[in-house]
C-alpha positions as CSV (number, residue, x, y, z in Angstrom):
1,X,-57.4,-3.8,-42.5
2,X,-55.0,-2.2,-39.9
3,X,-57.5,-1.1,-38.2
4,X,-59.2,-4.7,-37.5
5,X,-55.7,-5.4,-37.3
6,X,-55.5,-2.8,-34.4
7,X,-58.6,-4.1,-32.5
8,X,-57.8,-7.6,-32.6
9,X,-54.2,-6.7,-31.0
10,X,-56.7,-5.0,-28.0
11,X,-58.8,-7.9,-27.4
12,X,-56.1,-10.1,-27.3
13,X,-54.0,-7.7,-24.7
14,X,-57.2,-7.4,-22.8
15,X,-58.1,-10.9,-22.7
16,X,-54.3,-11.8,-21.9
17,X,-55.0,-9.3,-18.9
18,X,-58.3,-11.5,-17.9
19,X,-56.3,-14.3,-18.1
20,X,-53.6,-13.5,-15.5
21,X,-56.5,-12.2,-12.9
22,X,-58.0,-15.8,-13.1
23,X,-55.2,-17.8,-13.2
24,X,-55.3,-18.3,-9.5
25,X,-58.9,-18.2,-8.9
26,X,-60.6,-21.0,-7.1
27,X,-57.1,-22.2,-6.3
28,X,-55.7,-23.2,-2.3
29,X,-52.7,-21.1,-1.7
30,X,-49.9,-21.5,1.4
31,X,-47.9,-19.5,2.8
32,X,-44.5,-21.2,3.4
33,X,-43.0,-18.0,4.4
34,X,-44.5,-14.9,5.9
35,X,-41.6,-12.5,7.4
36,X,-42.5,-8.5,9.4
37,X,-39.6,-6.0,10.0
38,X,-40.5,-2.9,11.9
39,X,-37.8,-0.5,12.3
40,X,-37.2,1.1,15.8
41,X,-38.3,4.6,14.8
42,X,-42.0,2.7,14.0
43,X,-41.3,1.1,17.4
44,X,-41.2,4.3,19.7
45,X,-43.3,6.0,18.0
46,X,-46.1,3.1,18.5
47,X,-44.8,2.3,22.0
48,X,-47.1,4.7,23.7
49,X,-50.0,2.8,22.4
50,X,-49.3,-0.3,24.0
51,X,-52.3,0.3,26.3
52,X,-54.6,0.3,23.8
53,X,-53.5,-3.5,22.5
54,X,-55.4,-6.4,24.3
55,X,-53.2,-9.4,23.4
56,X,-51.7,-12.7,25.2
57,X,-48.1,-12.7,25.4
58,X,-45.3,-14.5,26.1
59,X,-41.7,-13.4,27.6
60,X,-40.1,-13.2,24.2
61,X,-42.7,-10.7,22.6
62,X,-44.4,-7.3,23.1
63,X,-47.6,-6.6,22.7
64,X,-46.9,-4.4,19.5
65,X,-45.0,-6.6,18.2
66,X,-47.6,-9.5,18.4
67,X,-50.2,-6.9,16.7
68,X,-48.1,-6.0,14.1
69,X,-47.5,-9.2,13.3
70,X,-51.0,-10.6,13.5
71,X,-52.5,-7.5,11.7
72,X,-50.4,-7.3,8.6
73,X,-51.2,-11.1,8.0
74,X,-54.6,-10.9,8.3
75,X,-54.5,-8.1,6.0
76,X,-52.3,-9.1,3.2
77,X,-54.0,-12.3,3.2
78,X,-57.2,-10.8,3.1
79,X,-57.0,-8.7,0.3
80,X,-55.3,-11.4,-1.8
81,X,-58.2,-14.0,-1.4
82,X,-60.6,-11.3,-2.0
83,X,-58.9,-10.1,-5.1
84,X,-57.5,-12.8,-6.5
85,X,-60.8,-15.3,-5.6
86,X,-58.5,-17.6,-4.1
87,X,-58.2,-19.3,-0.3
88,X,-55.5,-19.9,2.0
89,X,-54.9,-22.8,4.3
90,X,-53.8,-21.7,8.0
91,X,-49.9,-21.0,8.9
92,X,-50.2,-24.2,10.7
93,X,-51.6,-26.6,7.7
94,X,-47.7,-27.8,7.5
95,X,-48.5,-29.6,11.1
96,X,-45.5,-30.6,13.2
97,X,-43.2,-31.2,10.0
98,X,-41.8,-28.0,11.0
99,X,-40.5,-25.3,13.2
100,X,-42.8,-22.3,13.3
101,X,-41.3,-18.3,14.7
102,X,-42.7,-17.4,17.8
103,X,-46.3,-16.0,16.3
104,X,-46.9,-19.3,14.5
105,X,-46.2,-18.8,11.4
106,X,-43.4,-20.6,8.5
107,X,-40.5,-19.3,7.4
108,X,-39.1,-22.3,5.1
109,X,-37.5,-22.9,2.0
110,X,-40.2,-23.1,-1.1
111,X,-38.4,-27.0,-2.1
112,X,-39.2,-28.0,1.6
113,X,-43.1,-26.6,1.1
114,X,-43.6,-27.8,-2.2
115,X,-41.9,-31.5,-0.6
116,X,-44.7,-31.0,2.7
117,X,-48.0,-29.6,1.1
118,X,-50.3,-30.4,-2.0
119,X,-51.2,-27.1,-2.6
120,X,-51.2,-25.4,-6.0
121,X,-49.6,-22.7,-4.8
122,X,-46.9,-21.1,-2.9
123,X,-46.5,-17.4,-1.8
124,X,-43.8,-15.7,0.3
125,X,-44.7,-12.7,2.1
126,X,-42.4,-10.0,3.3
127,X,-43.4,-6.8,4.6
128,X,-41.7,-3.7,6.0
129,X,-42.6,-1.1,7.9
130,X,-39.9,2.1,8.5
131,X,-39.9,5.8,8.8
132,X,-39.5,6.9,5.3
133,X,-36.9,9.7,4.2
134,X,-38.3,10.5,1.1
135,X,-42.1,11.0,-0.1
136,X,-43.1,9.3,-2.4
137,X,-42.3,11.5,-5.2
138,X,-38.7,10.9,-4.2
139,X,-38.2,14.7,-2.2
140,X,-35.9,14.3,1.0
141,X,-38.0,15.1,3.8
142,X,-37.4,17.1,6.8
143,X,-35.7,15.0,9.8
144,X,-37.5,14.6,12.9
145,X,-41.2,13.8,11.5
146,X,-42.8,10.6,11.4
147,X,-43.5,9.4,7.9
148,X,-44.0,5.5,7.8
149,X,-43.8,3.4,4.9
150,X,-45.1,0.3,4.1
151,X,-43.4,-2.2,1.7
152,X,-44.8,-5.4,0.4
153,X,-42.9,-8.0,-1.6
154,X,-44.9,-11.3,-3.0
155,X,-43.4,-13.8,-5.0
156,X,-45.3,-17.0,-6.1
157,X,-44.2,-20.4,-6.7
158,X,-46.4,-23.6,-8.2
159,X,-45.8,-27.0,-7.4
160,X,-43.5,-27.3,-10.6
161,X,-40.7,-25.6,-9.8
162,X,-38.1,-23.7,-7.1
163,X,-38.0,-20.7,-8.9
164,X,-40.9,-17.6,-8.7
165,X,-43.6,-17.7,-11.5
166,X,-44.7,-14.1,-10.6
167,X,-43.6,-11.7,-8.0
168,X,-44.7,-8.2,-6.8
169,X,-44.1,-5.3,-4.7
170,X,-46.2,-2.2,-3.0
171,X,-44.7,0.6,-1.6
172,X,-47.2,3.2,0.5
173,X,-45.3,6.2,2.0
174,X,-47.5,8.2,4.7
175,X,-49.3,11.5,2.9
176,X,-48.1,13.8,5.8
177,X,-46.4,13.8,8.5
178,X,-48.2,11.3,11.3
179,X,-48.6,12.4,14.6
180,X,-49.6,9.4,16.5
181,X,-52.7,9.1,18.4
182,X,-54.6,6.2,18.8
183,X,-56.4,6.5,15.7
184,X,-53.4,5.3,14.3
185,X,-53.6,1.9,15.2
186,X,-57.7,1.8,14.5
187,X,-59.1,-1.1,12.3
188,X,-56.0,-3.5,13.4
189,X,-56.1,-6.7,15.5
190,X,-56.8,-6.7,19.2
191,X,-56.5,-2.7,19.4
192,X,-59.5,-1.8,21.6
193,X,-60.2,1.9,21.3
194,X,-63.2,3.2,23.7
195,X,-64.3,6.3,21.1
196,X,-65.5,6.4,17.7
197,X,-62.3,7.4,15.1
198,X,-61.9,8.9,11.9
199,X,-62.2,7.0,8.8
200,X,-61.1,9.8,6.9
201,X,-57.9,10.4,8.2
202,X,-55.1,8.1,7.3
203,X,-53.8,4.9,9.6
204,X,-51.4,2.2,9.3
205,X,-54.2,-0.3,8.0
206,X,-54.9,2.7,5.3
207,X,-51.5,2.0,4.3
208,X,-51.1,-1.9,4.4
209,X,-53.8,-2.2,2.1
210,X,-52.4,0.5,-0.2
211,X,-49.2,-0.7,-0.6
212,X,-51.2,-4.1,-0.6
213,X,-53.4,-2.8,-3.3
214,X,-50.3,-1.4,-5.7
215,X,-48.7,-4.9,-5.2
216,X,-52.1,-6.6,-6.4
217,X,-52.5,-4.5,-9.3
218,X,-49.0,-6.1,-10.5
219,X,-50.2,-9.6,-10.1
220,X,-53.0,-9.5,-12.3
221,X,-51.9,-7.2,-15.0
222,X,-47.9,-8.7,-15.3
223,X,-47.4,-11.6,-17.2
224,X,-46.3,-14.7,-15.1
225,X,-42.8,-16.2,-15.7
């Protein structure tokens, strides 16, 4: 008895966990706010690979800055409607109803998206990118060396309501020390690089989608609000 007891408990957990990866599925998602800060450590150590970015800009941004920006989009975005089987409607879709930042893309309050758009669903995107002082076991590491970091924080909203029905965070912290060279920047929007790179070696796209990957991982196996 305890034990069918047992096994039933399992297939209910494990169907609970199906459950929350196909909530979403099939479902039109927008992003009503999508937000990318990069310290100024990350910043000068990037800066010498400026050369290798081919990107239109205007006065107000840099070319790094417009690739960053770009990239980590495409990325988180990516990953999520490949994971989750879902589909995203353009930074744009909220037309001229409001102000977008200088890469095109929304930064408004979840009552003034759920007011302007149809959709299902709402997500909020924020993503940072520092020089880490700690691994990622939590050991102080040496000053002086390049470690980034990658965080990711989610939070998703329905139609129903102002308040988040799930939310999530990654956190990817560099393995070793990074000494930057243009494989560093390999894999990520309108960075043209003339040899063949490693795919071995670790990159800031390697740790976007890892930190992207842990933050995924949360969505489908946490139970929604």
């Amino acid at each position: 008895m305890k034990k069918t007891v047992l096994f039933s408990a399992i297939i209910l957990t494990f169907n609970t966990f199906i459950s929350f990866s196909q909530k979403y599925s099939n479902n039109q998602f927008v992003v009503f706010s999508y937000s990318l800060d990069v310290d100024a450590k990350v910043k000068t150590e990037l800066q010498p690979l400026e050369n290798y970015i081919q990107v239109r800009t205007d006065k107000k941004q840099t070319k790094l800055d417009a690739m960053l920006v770009h990239s980590v989009y495409k990325i988180v975005t990516n990953l999520l409607a490949d994971s989750l089987k879902i589909f995203f409607l353009p930074p744009n879709s909220f037309g001229d109803a409001i102000k977008y930042d200088d890469y095109g893309y929304p930064n408004i309050l979840i009552q003034k998206a759920i007011r302007l758009s149809d959709s299902k669903y709402f997500i909020k995107i924020s993503v940072s990118i520092e020089n880490s002082k700690y691994d990622e076991k939590g050991k102080k590491l040496q000053e002086g060396l390049f470690y980034p970091v990658v965080n990711v924080s989610l939070d998703i909203y329905n139609k129903f309501g102002f308040n988040p029905i799930q939310t999530a965070e990654g956190q990817a912290v560099a393995v070793t020390p990074v000494n930057v060279t243009p494989d560093f920047i390999a894999g990520l929007e309108f960075v043209n690089l003339d040899k063949t790179v490693s795919t071995t070696n670790e990159n800031l796209m390697s740790l976007i989608k890892r930190a992207m990957n842990e933050a995924i991982y949360s969505i489908i196996y946490r139970k929604q609000k």
